[in-house]
N, C-alpha and C positions, 0 to 999 in steps of 0.2 A: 848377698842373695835377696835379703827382701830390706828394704830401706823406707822407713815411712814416718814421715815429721810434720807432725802440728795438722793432728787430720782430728776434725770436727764431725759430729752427729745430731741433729737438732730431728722430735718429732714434736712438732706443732713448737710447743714453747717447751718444750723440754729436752734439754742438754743432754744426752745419751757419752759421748762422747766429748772431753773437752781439752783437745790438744796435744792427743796423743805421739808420741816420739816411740819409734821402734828398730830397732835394728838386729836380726838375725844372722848368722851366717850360713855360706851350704854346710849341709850334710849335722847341723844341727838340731835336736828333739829339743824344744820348747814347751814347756808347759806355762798353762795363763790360769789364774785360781782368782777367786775371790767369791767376794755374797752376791746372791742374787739381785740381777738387778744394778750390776756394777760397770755392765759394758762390755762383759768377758763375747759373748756372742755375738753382737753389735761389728766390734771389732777384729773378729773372725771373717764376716762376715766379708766385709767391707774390704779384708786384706784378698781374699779369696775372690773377689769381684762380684760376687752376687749381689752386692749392694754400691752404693757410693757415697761416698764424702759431701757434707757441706761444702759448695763452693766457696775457695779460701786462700788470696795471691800466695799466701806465705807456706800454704800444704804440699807436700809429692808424696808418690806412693808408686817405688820401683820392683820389681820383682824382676832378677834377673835379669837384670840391666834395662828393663822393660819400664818405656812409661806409663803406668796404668791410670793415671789419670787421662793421661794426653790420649788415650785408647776411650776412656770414654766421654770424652768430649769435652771433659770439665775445665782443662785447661785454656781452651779456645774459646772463651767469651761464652760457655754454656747457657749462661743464667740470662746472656742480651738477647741470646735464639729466644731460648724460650719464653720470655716477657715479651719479643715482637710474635712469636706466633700467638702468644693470647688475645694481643692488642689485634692481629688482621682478624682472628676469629671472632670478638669482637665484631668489628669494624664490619666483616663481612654479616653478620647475622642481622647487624641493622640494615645493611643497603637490601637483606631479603624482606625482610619487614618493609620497608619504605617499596617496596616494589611492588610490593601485594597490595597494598594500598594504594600506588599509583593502577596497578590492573583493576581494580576493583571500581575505581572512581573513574577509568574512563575504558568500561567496560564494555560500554553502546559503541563509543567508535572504535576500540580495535574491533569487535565482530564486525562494522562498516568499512573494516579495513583505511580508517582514513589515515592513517601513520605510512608512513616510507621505511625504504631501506634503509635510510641515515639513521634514524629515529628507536629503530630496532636492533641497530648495530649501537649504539649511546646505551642502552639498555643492557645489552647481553656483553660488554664488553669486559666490565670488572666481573660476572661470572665466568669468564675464562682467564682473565687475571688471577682470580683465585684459584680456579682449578689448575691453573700453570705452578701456583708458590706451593701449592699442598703437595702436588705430584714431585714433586722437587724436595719439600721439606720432607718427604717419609721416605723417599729414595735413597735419599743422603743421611737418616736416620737409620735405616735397614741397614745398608751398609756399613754404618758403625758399630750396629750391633752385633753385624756377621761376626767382622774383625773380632770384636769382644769376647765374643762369644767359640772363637778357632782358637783365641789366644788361651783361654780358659780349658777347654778340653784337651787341651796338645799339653799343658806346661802343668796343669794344676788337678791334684786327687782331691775327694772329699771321701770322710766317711762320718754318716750320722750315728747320733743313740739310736734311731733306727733305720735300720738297713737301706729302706727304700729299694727295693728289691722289685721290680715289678710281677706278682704272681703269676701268671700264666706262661711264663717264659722261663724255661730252665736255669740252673748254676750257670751251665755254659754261656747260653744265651744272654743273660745279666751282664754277664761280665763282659762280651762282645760288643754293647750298645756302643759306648764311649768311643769304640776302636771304626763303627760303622759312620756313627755319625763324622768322623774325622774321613773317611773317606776310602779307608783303607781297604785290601782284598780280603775277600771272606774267605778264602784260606790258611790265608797268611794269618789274620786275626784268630780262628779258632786253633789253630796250631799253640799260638801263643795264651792263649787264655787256659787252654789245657796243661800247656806248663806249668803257668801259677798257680791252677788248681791243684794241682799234682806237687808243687813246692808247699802248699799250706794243708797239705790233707789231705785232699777231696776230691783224688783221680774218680773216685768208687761213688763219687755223688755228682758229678754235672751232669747228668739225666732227670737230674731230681730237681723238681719246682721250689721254691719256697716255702711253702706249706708243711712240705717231708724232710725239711733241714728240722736242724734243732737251733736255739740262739744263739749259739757260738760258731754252728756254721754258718748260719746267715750271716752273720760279721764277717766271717771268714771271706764268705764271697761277696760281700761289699769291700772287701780292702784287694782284692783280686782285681774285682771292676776299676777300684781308685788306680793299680798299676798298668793297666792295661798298656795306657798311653806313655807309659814309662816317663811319668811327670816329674818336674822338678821338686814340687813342693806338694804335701801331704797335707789338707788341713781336717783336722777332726775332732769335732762337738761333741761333748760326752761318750765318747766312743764305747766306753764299759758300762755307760749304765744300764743299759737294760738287761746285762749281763749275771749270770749268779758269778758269787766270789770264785769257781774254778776256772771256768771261761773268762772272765776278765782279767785273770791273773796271767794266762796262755795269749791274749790280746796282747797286753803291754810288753810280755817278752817277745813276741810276735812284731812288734815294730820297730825295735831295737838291733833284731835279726836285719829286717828290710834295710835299716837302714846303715848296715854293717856288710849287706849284700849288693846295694843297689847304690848307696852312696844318696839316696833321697833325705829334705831336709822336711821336717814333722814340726808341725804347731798343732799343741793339741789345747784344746779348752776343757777342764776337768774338775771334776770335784772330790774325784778320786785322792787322797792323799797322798795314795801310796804312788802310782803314776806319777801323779807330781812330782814327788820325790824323787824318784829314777833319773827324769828329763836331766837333760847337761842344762838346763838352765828355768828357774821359776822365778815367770815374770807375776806378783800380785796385784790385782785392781780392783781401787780402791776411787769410788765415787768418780766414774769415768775417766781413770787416768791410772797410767800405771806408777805404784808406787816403788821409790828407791829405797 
């Protein structure tokens, strides 16, 4: 299910991640523990796609048979794009400087018009060069993103320590985003978001904003949202913290359920001991890496 070897994390000069090897299978609950500060979220992160890897020959990162690097670009010479778009941006910011200063010094004869069409076409020529590479390089960057970004909402749930709930939009409505953005009928979508509601409690609340929940059903309808799209992989940040100990307690047997009903496979990142416990498997990390 998810496969990922020898993936690196650098901010500025600091090693976040160094190397990490992982391998999951479907339909498996993971848990990741450690001290803060250890890489446990980094590497959540990064598996879930919201972030990316140091570019690194020897790194992959599959999900469901899925290349997700080769999805965001890393594997195709990522790092040569990006160093030549610095170098034309660059390159381009001088030839405007150097132009200004050529209009400026012969200022008297373009008003006299004594320049030609050749003259002015030598001129304007590399500013449509550049407006040709730019228009090209954000087209072709868009489009990677879409992919990225279709590949994420169709395959992949999250659920944060907090909800992210948007307020002014009901239980229902919450839970529907994920399902709209992907592209689907708004029938068909709330039919199905009222099931889940309805499977975790909360027939008698998707009228009700964020505000009128309590913190366990706010969770409740962020793990609703995460199913929408009847994803493969579940990933989830502290998912009980902000919970009191009853509510966090009905969370974790709550995704044990899901994943006994639906057959989804769960990484959760926790501090929770007792969670940790539970998972079929506790991975610990220790100083960017996971220990054996």
């Amino acid at each position: 299910m998810i496969h990922a070897k020898n993936i690196h994390k650098f901010y500025d000069k600091l090693e976040v991640l160094k190397g990490v090897d992982l391998h999951i299978k479907k339909g498996e609950i993971v848990s990741i523990v450690g001290a803060s500060g250890a890489g446990k979220t980094t590497l959540l992160q990064i598996l879930g796609t919201l972030d990316k890897p140091d570019h690194n020959p020897d790194s992959s990162l599959t999900i469901n048979g899925k290349n997700v690097l080769e999805l965001q670009n890393i594997k195709n010479d990522n790092s040569n794009q990006e160093k030549a778009f610095k170098i034309i941006t660059w390159l381009g910011a001088f030839y405007f400087v150097l132009l200004a200063v050529f209009v400026l010094f012969f200022r008297s004869k373009i008003e006299n018009d004594i320049f030609g069409y050749g003259t002015w076409a030598v001129i304007l020529a590399p500013t449509l060069l550049l407006f040709f590479y730019y228009s090209r390089y954000f087209k072709k960057k868009s489009k990677q993103d879409k992919v990225l970004s279709d590949f994420r909402n169709l395959n992949l749930g999250f659920i944060f320590q907090f909800h992210q709930l948007l307020p002014e939009f009901t239980a229902l409505e919450n839970v529907c985003i994920p399902a709209h953005i992907a592209g689907k009928k708004t029938a068909e979508t709330e039919e199905e978001a009222k099931k889940l509601l309805n499977y975790l409690g909360l027939s008698h609340r998707i009228n009700h904003k964020p505000s009128e929940l309590s913190g366990g059903e706010q969770q409740r309808v962020a793990v609703a949202r995460a199913l929408i799209n009847k994803p493969d992989v579940i990933f989830a940040d502290e998912p009980s913290g902000n919970l009191d100990t009853h509510s966090a307690e009905n969370l974790h047997q709550l995704f044990f359920k899901l994943r006994d009903e639906f057959g989804q496979t769960f990484v959760i990142v926790t501090h929770n001991e007792e969670l940790a416990n539970m998972a079929d498997r506790k991975l610990v990390m220790v100083d960017g890496q996971i220990s054996n």
